[in-house]
Structures are given as C-alpha cells and as structure tokens.
N, C-alpha and C positions, 0 to 999 in steps of 0.2 A: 307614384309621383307626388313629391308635396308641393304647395299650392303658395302662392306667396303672400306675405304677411302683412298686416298694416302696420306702421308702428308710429308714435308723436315723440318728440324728442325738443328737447332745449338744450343750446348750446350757452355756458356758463363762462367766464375768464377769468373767475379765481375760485378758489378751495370752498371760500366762506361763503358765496352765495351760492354753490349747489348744496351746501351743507343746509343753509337756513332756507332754500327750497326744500330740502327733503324732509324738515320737521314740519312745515306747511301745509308738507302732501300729506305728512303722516297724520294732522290732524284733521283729515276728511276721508271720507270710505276709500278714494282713490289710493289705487297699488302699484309704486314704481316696479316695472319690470327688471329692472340692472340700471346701472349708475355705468360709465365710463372715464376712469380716472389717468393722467400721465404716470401718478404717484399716487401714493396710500394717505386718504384722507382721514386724519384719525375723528372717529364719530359718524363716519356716513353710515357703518352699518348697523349701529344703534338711531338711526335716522332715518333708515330704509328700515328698522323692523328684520335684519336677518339673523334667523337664529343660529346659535353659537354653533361651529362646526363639529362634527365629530372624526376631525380628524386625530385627533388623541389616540382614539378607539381604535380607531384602522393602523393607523401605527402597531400600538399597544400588541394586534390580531399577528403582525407580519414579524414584529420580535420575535413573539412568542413562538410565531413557525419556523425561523430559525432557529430560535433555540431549542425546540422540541426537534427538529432536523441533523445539528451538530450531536446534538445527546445522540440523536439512534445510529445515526453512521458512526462513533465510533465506540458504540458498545456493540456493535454486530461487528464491526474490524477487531475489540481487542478480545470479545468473545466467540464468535461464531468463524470467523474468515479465517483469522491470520492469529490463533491466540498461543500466548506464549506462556511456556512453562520456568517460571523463574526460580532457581532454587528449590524445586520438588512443591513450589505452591501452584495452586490454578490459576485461572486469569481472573481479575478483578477489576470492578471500577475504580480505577484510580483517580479521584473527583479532582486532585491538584493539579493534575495534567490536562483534564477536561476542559481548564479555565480558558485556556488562549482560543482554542476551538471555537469553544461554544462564545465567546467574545464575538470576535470575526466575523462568525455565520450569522449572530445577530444580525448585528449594525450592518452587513449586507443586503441581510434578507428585508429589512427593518427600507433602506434609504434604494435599491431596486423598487421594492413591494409599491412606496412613496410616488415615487417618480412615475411608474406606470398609474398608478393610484390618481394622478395628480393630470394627465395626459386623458385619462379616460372619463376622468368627471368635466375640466375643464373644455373636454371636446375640441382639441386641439390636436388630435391623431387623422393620418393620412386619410383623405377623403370628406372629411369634414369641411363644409363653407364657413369662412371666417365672418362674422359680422361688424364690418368699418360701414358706419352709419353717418360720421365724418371726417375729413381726409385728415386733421388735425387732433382729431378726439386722443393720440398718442404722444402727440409734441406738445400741447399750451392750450390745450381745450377741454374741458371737463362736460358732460355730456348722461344727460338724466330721460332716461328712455320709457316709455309706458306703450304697451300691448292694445291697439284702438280695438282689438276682437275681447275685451275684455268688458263684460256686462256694466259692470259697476262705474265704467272709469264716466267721467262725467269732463269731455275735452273742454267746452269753456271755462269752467272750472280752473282744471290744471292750467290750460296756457294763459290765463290771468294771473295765478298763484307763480309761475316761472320768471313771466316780466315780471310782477311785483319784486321776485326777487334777485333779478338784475341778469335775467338770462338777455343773451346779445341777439338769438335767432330762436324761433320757434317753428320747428319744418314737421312736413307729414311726409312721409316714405313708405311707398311697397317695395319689398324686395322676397327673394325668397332668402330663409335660414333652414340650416340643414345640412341634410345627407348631397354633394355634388353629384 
C-alpha cells in the first residue's frame, strides 16, 4: 500500500510569472517536482532544468522494428512459404517491391510503439491515480509543484520566492499519487 505524499504548490495566472519563478527556484538548491501547465510554456523546461528527451531514440528503436519485421515476413513469404518460380529463375529479393511494405510497417510500428510509449511513461494507463493538485490547473491556472519529502527543499525559501513572483495562492496538500 502507498502512503500519501506531502506536496507545496503555487498557483500562478500567467505563463510569465511561473516562468520567472522557475528561474528563481533554479538559482537555489531547491527542485521543482513538475510544473502544471493549460498550454506549453515555451522555456519552462529550460527553467525547470529538464533534460532533453529521448524520445527520438525510442522512436528511432520501434522504426527500425518495423522495418526489420516487414523485411522478414516477406522474405520468409517470397522465399520459404509461398516462393515462386518465375520463368525457370528462383525466388529473389525483389528490393522494389519491398518498398511499400517496409513503408507501412514502419510508420506503424514507429506511431503504435509511440502512443503506448507515450501512455506508459506519462502513467496515464488504466489504474493509474491522476494528480489534479487544482480544480483549474487545466483551464487558466499554471501551477509549480515541489515534493515537501524532499531533503533539500528549503519551504520558506520557496514560498517567498513564488509570491515574489506573483503566484495568487500557496497551498500544502497530502494526497496519495499512484497505483489506485
């Protein structure tokens, strides 16, 4: 059974003062836990410190299983299964006909692979508890979250540095996050 969390949070009303809190935070040992935005705030995550994704990679991984998956189905179909003798020659790789194929399976295997990819990092698959910290943090409210079990964090600090930079409310919340 998990246990429930402590968490501090400032609630913000525009882009630019959770942005110019998050450079504030970042020039003190304190580590925002996750930011909550309506919309993509260009620069929060160079202001949170989050390093670049590697989703490229993961992509890049699930192509290439497709493409290595169209290749062997059908050189096992136009070799092994079902191979045809055409004009007294053997069966061959025919690489021009492979093209549409091996297209296809790609950008399948590629935008599936993604999408599960994409459900199982964001922990947004069945059974999973959602974390709404506030009722508005999706509609008109931007919302900068910190972990109170977190050694370093130093809360006068931070909630000085949040009003300083025009946060509307500074709340403490337990809740539990997790497994339902």
């Amino acid at each position: 059974m998990r246990k429930n969390r402590k968490f501090i949070y400032g609630v913000f009303n525009h882009p630019d003062d959770i942005l110019n809190a998050a450079y504030a935070v970042r020039s003190t040992r304190n580590q925002i836990l996750d930011c909550f935005t309506p919309f993509a705030v260009h620069g929060l995550d160079r202001a949170m410190n989050v390093k670049r994704s590697r989703l490229g990679i993961v992509a890049f991984c699930m192509g290439l299983t497709g493409f290595l998956l169209a290749v062997s189905l059908q050189y096992y179909t136009n070799v092994f299964d079902w191979p045809m003798n055409i004009g007294g020659k053997p069966a061959q790789l025919a690489v021009p006909t492979f093209v549409p194929v091996c297209f296809e399976l790609t950008v399948l295997c590629t935008a599936y692979g993604m999408g599960i990819t994409f459900f199982l990092r964001a922990r947004t698959i069945f059974g999973v508890r959602e974390t709404v910290l506030e009722a508005r943090q999706s509609d008109d409210h931007f919302i900068m979250c910190f972990d109170m079990e977190n050694k370093h964090l130093n809360i006068d600090e931070v909630t000085n540095l949040m009003k300083q930079n025009g946060a509307l409310d500074v709340k403490q919340v337990e809740m539990m996050a997790g497994v339902k």
